[in-house]
PAVO-583384 format. One line per field, with one value per residue (C-alpha): residue number from 1; residue in three letters; x negated, y, z negated. Coordinates in steps of 0.02 Angstrom, whole numbers, plus 50000, padded with zeros to 5 digits. Example, Ala and Ser with C-alpha at 12.3 -4.5 7.8 and 13.67 -1.06 7.14 Angstrom:
n <- c(1/2) $
res <- c(ala/ser) $
x <- c(49385/49316) $
y <- c(49775/49947) $
z <- c(49610/49643) $
***
This chain:
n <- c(1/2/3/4/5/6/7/8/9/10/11/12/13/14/15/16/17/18/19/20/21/22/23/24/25/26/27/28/29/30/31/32/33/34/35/36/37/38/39/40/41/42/43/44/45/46/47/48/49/50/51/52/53/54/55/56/57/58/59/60/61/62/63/64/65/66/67/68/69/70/71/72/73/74/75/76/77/78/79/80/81/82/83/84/85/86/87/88/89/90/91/92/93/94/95/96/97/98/99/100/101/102/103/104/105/106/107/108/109/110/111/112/113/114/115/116/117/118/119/120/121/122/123/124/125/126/127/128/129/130/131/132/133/134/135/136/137/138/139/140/141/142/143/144/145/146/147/148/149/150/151/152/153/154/155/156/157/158/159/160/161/162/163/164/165/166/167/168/169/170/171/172/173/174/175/176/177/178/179/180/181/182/183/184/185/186/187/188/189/190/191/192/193/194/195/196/197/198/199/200/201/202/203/204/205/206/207/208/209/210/211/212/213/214/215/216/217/218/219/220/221/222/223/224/225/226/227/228/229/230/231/232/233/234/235) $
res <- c(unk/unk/unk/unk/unk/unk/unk/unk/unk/unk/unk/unk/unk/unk/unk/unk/unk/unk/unk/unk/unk/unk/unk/unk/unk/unk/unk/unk/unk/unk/unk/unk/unk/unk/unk/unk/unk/unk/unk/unk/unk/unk/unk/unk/unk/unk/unk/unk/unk/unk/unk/unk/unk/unk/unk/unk/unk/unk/unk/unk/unk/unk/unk/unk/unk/unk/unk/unk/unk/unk/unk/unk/unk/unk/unk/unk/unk/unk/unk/unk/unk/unk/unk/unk/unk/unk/unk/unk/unk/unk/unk/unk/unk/unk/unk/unk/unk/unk/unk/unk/unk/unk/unk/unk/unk/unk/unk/unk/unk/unk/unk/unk/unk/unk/unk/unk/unk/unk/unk/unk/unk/unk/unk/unk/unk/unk/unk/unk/unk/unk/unk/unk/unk/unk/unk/unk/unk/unk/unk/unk/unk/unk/unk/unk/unk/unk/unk/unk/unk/unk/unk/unk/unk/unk/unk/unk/unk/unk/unk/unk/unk/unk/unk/unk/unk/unk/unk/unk/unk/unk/unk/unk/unk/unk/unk/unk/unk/unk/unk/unk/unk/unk/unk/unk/unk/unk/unk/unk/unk/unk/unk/unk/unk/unk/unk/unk/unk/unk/unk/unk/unk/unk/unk/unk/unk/unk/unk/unk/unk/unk/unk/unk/unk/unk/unk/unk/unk/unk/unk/unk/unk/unk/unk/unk/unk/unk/unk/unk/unk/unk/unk/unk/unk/unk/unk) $
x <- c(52686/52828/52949/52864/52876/53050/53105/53021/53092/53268/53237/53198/53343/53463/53406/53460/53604/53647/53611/53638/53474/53455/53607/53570/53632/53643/53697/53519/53516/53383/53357/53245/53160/52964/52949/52911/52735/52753/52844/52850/52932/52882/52852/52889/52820/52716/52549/52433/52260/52097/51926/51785/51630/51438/51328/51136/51146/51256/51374/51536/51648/51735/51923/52037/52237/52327/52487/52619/52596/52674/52640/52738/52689/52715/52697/52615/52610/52548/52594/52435/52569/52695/52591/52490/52506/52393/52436/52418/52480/52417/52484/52463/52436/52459/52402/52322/52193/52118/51945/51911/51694/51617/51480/51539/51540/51629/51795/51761/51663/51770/51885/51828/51722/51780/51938/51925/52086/52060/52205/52193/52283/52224/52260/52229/52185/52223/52206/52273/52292/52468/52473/52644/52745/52861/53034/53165/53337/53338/53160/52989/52840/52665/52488/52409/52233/52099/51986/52045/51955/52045/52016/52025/52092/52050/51870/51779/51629/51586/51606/51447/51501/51497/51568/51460/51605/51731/51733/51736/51677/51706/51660/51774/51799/51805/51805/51917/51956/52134/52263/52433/52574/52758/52925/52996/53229/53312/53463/53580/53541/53357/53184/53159/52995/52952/52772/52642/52452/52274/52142/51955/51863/51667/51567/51547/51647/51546/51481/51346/51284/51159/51081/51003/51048/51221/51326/51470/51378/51197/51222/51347/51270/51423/51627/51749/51923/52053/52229/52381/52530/52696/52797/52959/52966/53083/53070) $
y <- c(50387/50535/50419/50325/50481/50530/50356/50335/50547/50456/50319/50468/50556/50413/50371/50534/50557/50369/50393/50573/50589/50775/50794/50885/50744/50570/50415/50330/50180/50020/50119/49988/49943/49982/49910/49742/49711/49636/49665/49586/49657/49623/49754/49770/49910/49973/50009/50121/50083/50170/50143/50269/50251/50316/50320/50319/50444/50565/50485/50480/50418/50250/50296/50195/50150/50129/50037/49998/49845/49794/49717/49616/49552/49545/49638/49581/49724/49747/49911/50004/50123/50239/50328/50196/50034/49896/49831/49683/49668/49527/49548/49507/49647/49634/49773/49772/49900/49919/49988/50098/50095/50223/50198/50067/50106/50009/49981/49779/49817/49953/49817/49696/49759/49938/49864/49770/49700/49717/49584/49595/49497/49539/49459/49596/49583/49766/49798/49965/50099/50195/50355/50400/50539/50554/50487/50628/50555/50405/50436/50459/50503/50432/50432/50260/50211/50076/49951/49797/49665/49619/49445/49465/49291/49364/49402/49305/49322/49154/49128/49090/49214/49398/49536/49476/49358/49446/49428/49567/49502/49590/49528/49401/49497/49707/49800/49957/50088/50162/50314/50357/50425/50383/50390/50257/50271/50185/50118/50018/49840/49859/49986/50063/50146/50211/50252/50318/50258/50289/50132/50195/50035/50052/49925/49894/49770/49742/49616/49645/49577/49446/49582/49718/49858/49795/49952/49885/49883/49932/50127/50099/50114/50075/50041/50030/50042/50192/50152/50211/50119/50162/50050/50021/49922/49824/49764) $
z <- c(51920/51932/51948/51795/51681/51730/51688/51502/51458/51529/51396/51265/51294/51298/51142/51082/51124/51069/50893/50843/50776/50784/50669/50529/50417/50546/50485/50461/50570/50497/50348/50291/50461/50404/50232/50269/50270/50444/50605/50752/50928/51112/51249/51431/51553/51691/51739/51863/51867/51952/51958/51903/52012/51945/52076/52097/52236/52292/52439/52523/52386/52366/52388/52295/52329/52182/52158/52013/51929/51751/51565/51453/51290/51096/50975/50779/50648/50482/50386/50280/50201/50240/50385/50464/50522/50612/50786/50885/51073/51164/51346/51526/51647/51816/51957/52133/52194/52374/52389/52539/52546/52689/52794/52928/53102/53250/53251/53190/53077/52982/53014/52923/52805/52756/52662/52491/52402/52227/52137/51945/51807/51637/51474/51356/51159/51095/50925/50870/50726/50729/50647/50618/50560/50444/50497/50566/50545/50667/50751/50718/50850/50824/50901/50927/50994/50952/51054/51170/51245/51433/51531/51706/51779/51961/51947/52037/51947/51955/52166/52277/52408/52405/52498/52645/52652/52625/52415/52296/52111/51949/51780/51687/51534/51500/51347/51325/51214/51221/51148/51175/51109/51095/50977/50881/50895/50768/50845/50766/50784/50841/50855/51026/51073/51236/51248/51377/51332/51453/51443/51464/51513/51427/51503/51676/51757/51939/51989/52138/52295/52302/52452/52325/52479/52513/52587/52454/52278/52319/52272/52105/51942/51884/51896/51737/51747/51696/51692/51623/51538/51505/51394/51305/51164/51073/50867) $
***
C-alpha cells in the first residue's frame, strides 16, 4: 500500500509540473471540459482488501493476508451544477485474500484445514455524488462517496460442500457504502484524476457451515469486507 500511495502523489505531482497549474495566471487547459451535461471516462487502478470479523465470543482472531489486486472500468457522469455531479462506475475488481482460522492442532490438520484461499472477482455497480471545488487554474480536488452494489463471481454460495471439504462460501452479491477523495488535472488533450477511495461492505457476506459448531464459521456473527482503492482516471 506504500508503494501504492507513493505512486498516485507521483501521478499528482507530474501533473503539476506538466501543466503549470499553480501559475498565478496558467494557460487554462479544456476550459470547457464540465459543461456538458454528460461525461464519460474509464478508470484503471489498484486495490487492497481486508475482512472485518464480529464474533459471538471472544477468541483467537482470524488473521487475514492481504494482497494487491486491481479495477478497471468506465466511467458515466451527469453534472447537477457547477459543484456536484452524479457518478456511475461499473467495474470489475479483482483481489485474493488467505484466511488464517486458529484452533487446529496436529501438524495435518493445521495443514489442511488452518489455510483458506479467499479468490474474489467483483463486478461492482457504484453510484456516486462528487462534491467538487471550485476549479484552481488547471485542477480542482473533490470528495466523492455514495452506495454500490458488488457481484462476487467467486462465491461459491451456491456449492454442496463446505469448508469440511476444503470450500470457503461467501454470498453472491454485497452491498457497500464508499468515500474518497482525489483531484481532477486538466491537461491538454484529456482529464486526469488520481484518486484514493475506502469501501465499507454493510451486509454480511458469509456463508456458513452446514455443521452449526464448525471451528471455521461457527463463532462469526459476521464478515463484510473493507478495502481500499486507488485509481487514476482518464475523461
Amino acid at each position: 500500500m506504500k508503494k501504492l500511495l507513493i505512486l498516485i502523489l507521483l501521478a499528482v505531482f507530474a501533473g503539476q509540473n506538466s501543466t503549470a497549474q499553480f501559475k498565478e495566471n496558467p494557460i487554462l487547459n479544456l476550459e470547457n471540459e464540465d459543461e456538458p451535461l454528460f461525461n464519460y471516462g474509464y478508470f484503471l487502478g489498484f486495490n487492497r482488501y481486508d475482512f472485518k470479523f464480529d464474533y459471538q465470543e471472544n477468541t483467537e482472531d482470524i488473521l487475514v493476508d492481504q494482497s494487491t489486486g486491481f479495477n478497471v472500468g468506465l466511467i458515466g457522469e451527469m453534472r447537477l451544477n457547477q459543484f456536484l455531479d452524479l457518478r456511475l462506475e461499473p467495474g470489475l475488481l479483482y483481489n485474493s485474500r488467505i484466511l488464517n482460522f486458529p484452533g487446529f492442532i496436529g501438524e495435518d490438520d493445521i495443514k489442511r484445514n488452518t489455510v483458506r484461499e479467499v479468490k474474489s472477482t467483483y463486478i461492482n455497480f457504484p453510484l456516486l455524488l462528487k462534491v467538487s471545488t471550485k476549479r484552481f487554474g488547471n485542477w480542482k480536488p473533490f470528495i466523492i462517496g455514495g452506495g454500490s452494489a458488488s457481484l462476487n463471481l467467486g462465491s461459491n454460495e451456491d456449492s454442496l460442500d463446505d469448508n469440511a471439504a476444503g470450500t470457503f462460501r461467501m454470498k453472491k452479491w454485497v452491498y457497500n457504502y464508499e468515500l474518497g477523495f482525489g483531484i481532477d488535472f486538466y491537461l491538454e488533450y484529456f482529464k486526469f484524476t488520481p484518486s484514493i477511495r475506502g469501501v465499507f461492505a454493510i451486509t454480511d457476506e458469509l456463508v456458513r457451515d452446514m455443521e452449526p459448531n464448525s471451528p471455521w464459521t461457527g463463532n462469526l456473527d459476521a464478515m463484510r469486507t473493507r478495502g481500499i482503492f486507488v485509481n487514476f482516471t482518464f475523461e
